[in-house]
N, C-alpha and C positions, 0 to 999 in steps of 0.2 A: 576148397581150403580157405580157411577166414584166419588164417595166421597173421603174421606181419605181413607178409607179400601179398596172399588174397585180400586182406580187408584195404590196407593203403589200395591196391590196383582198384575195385570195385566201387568205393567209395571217392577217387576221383575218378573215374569213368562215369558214374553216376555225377559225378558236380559239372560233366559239358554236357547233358543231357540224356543220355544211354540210360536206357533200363536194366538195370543189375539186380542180376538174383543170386546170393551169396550160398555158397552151401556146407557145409561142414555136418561131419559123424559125429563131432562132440557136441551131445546138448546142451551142455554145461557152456560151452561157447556162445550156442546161439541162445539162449535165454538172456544171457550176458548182454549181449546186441537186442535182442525183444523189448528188455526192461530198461534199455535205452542207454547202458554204458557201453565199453569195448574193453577186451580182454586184453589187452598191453596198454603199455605207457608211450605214446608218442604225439610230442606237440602238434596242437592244431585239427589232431585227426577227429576228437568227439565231435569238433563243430559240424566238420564236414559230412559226418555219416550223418546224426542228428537232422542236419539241413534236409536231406537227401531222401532220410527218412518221410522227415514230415512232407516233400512236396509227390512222395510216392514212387521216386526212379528209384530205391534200395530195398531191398528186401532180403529175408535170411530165411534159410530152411533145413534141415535135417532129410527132406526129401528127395533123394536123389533122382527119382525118375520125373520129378517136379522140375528138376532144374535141369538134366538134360531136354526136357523137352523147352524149356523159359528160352535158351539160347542157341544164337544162330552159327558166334562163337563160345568157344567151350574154352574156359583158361584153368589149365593145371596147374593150381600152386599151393599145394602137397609138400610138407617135407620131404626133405634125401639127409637123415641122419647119416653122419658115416660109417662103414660097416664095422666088423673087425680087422680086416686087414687094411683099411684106409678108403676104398671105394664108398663111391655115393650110395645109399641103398636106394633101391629105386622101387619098394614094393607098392609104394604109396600113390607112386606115380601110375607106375602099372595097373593097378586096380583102379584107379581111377578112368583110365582108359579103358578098360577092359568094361564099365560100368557106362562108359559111353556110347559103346559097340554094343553094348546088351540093351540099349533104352534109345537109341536116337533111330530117327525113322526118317528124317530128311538131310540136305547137307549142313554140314558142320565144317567147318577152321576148328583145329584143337591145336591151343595154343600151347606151347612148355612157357609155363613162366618162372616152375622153378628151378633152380640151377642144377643144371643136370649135367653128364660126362657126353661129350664126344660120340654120337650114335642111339643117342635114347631116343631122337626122333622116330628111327627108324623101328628099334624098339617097340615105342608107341604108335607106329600104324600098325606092327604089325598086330597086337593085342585087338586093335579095335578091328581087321581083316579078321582073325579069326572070329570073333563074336560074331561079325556081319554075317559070316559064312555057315556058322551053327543055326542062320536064322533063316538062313536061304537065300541071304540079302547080299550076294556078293559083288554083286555090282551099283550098288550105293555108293554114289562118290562121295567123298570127305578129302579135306587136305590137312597136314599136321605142320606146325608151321614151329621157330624156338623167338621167344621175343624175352630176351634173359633181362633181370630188375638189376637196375643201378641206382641202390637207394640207400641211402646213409642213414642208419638209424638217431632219432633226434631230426631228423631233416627232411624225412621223408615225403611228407605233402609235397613241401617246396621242391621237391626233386623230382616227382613226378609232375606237376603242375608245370613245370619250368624246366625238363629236362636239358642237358646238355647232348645229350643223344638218346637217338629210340633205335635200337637194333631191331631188324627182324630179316628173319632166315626164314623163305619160302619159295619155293620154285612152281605153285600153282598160282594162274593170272588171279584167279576167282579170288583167292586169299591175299595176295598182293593188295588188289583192290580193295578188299574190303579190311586189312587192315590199314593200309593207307588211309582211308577216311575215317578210321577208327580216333587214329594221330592223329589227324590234321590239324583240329585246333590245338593241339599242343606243340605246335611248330610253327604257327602261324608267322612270327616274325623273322624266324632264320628254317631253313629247309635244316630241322636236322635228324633226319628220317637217313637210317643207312639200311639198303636193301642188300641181305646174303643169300648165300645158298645156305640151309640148314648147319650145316656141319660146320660153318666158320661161325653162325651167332652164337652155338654153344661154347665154342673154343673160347669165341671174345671172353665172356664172362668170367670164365675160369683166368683167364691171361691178364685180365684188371684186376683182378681181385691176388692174384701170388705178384704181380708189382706192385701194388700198394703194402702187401707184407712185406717184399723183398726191400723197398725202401725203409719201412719201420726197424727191420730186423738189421738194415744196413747202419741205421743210426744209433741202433741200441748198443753194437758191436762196438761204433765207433765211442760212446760216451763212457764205456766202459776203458776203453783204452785211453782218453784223454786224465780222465781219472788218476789214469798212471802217470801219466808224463807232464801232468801235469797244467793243462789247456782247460778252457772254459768253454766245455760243450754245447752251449747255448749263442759265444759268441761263433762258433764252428757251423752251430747252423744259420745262423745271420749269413754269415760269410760264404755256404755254399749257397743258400738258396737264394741268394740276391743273383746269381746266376742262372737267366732267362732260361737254358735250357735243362738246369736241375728243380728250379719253383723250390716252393716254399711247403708245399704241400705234405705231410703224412714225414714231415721230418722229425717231428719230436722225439726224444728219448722218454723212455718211463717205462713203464712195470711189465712191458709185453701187451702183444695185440689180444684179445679175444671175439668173442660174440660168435653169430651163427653162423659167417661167411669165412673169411678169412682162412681158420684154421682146420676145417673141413675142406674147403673148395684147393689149401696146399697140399693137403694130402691125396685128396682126390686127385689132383692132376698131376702130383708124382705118381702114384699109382698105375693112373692111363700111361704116363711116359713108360713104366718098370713094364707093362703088358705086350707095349709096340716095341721092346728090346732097347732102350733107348735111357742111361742111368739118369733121375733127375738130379743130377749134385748138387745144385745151386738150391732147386727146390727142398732139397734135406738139410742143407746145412739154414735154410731161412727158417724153418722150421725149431729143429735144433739149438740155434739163438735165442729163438724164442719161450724155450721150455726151460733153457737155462737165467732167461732176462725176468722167466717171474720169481725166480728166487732169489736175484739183487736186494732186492728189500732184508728177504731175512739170513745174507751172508752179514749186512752191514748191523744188523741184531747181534748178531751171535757175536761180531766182531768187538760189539761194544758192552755184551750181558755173559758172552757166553754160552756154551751150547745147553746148559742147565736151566731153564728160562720159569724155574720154579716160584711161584711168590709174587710174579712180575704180571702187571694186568698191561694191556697196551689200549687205547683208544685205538678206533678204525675208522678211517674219514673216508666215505666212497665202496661202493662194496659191485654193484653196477659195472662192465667192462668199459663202459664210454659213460659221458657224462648225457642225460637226457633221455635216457632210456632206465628200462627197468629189467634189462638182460641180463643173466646172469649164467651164461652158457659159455662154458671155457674164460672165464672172469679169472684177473690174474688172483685178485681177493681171495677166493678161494685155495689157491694154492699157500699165500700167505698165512691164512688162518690156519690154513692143515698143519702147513710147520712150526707155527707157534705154540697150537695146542701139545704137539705130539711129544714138542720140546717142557711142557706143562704149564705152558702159560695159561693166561685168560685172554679172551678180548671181548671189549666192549664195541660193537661197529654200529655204526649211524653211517645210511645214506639216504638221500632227499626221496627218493621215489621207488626204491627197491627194495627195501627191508620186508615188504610183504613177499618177494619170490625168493628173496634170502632165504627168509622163514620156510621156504617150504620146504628147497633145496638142502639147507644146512639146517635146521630146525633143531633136531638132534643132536647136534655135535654139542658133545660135554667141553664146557668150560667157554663159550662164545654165549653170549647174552647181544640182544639189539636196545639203542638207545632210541629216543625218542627227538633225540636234537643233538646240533655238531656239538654244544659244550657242554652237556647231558652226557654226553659219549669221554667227557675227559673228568668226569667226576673218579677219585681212587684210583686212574692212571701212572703209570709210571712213566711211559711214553707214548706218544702221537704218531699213529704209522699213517700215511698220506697215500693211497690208492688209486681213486680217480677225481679226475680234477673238474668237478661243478665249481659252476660260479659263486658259491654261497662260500666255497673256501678259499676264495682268493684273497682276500682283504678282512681276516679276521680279528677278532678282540685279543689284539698280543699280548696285553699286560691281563688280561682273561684265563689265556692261556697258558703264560708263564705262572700263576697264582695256584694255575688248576693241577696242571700235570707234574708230578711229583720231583722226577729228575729231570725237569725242564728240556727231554731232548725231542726233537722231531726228526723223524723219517719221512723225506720229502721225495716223495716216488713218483714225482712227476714236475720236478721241478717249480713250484707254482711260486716259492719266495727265493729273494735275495739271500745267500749265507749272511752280508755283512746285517739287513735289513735285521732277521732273527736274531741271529747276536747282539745286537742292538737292543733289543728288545730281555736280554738275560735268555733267552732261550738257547 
């Protein structure tokens, strides 16, 4: 897989000197990589593949019996879209393994590297036993090992190059060792290599990933209730996160979490909990919060135009679910623009780096047009809805924008100005 998780992992694996053969089903990806780009938006990452390229440790292929044989380890990192009932789907993973079992002929480490539920190790030996055994090959040892990504999109070189931990879940020595030295220079200055048993590295990942929602969702609840009574949600979180054992981290309020992890990996692990008898409450209502925090934006529309939004064009700043990426999978945007349109609006949206997977995603949708630039985007506006928070709209041209937009109002869905600062300004 040369997704976000295959290509970041392969091309810094390839930058300490490992030879990496990258391989994906999609051509359309790997000519992408041939012709010398990469198929997403993440800082820093063209250099490093480019580099990697030219000095011969990376390579791409479409060949899959090519690249099981290329490696000693074999890393799965295959999507797990969510099913319909909330589970990971795991076919992608499975055949992947199963395509390991049908093509490797010496030993293998096969790695899970993408987030998967609670037992898909086991899952995936056993896929790759049965192939072994269709071949007559049943005593070919292999070990399956879970080494789950902790990798923030926008940030992702530097998280892996620099990790803060490298989990891996293996109970064979052979694989131990040889991912250990796999790590090693990327933990050179602090040991931070945590060794599990399988079944707790998969846990981890799902367990970081619904507490960083469970705190988003914790502060969305809360700014929505300050609102009422009154309190300045931003000095709220000054105030809690100056306390050492709450930090600062993943407190902000605004329009709801999205992107590929988060809102699949809560529902996935409510899910595992609903199957082992066990209710996730906490996991459902963090959830829940959040399917109601992307529609903050357009109660305080309707509160101010009405639920008629006929005639009303709105500007769209940020369209992307984080700033620095060009993700646009569960973006809270998307919900916004669905209820603006369906209410008869238009929108005009501009975002710095994702209007190309807008387009693909939303393309269609009557009545949304993309701009070419943030004040480009407030040309015939009536008002400015604020989505996600890039740096290009922190410090913008106010008396620009007071000129531009029609009824002078802004929808600040992520807090990025002062109220008194825009008032200030006639906004």
């Amino acid at each position: 897989g040369t997704g976000y998780v295959g290509l970041v992992t392969g091309a810094c694996l390839s930058e300490m000197g490992n030879h990496v053969m990258c391989l994906d089903v999609d051509p359309a990806k790997i000519q992408i990589l041939h012709d010398g780009g990469i198929p997403i938006h993440e800082p820093g990452l063209l250099e490093v593949v480019r580099r990697n390229v030219a000095a011969g440790r990376l390579e791409f292929t479409t060949d899959v019996a090519r690249s099981v044989a290329h490696g000693t380890i074999q890393f799965i990192a295959v999507g797990t879209p969510p099913d319909e009932d909330g589970s990971a789907d795991l076919q992608y993973v499975t055949a992947a393994a199963r395509n390991i079992g049908r093509l490797m002929t010496d030993f293998k480490v096969v790695v899970d590297k993408s987030t998967v539920p609670v037992g898909t190790a086991d899952k995936v030996r056993s896929a790759i036993a049965d192939e072994l055994a269709r071949r007559d090959l049943g005593s070919m040892e292999f070990a399956v090992c879970s080494n789950p990504e902790f990798l923030k999109e926008g940030a992702a070189v530097n998280d892996f190059m620099r990790p803060d931990r490298v989990v891996v879940g293996a109970e064979d020595e052979r694989a131990i060792l040889l991912m250990k030295a796999l790590y090693q220079p990327f933990v050179r200055n602090r040991d931070r290599l945590l060794i599990t048993d399988v079944r707790s590295a998969e846990f981890i990942k799902y367990a970081a990933n619904a507490m960083l929602a469970t705190r988003i969702s914790f502060m969305n609840e809360l700014s929505r209730l300050a609102e009422r009574v009154g309190a300045d949600i931003e000095m709220v979180r000054i105030g809690i996160g100056s306390d050492p054992r709450i930090g600062t981290q993943f407190l902000y309020p605004g329009a709801g979490y999205g992107g590929s992890c988060f809102p699949k990996d809560v529902k996935a692990l409510a899910r595992t909990s609903a199957e082992h008898g066990l209710p996730a409450r906490l996991l459902n209502a963090v959830e829940a919060v959040n399917d109601e925090q992307k529609l903050v934006l357009v109660d305080k529309i309707v509160a101010k135009y009405g639920e008629d939004l006929s005639g009303k064009t709105f500007a769209m700043w940020g369209l992307a679910f984080k700033p620095n990426t060009d993700d646009m999978r569960e973006a809270p945007s998307r919900v916004v623009i669905a209820e603006l349109l369906q209410r008869g609006a238009k929108v005009q949206a501009y975002d710095p780096v994702a209007v190309e997977e807008a387009q693909r995603v939303m393309g269609d949708w009557a009545g949304l047009s993309f701009s070419t630039g943030a004040m480009a985007a407030l040309e015939g506006a009536h008002a400015l809805v604020i989505v996600t928070e890039w740096k290009e709209f922190r410090t913008p041209d106010f008396d620009a924008m007071r000129e531009a937009v029609q009824d002078r109002v802004v929808f600040d869905g992520r807090n990025l100005y002062e109220p008194a600062l825009i008032r200030g300004f006639g906004l």
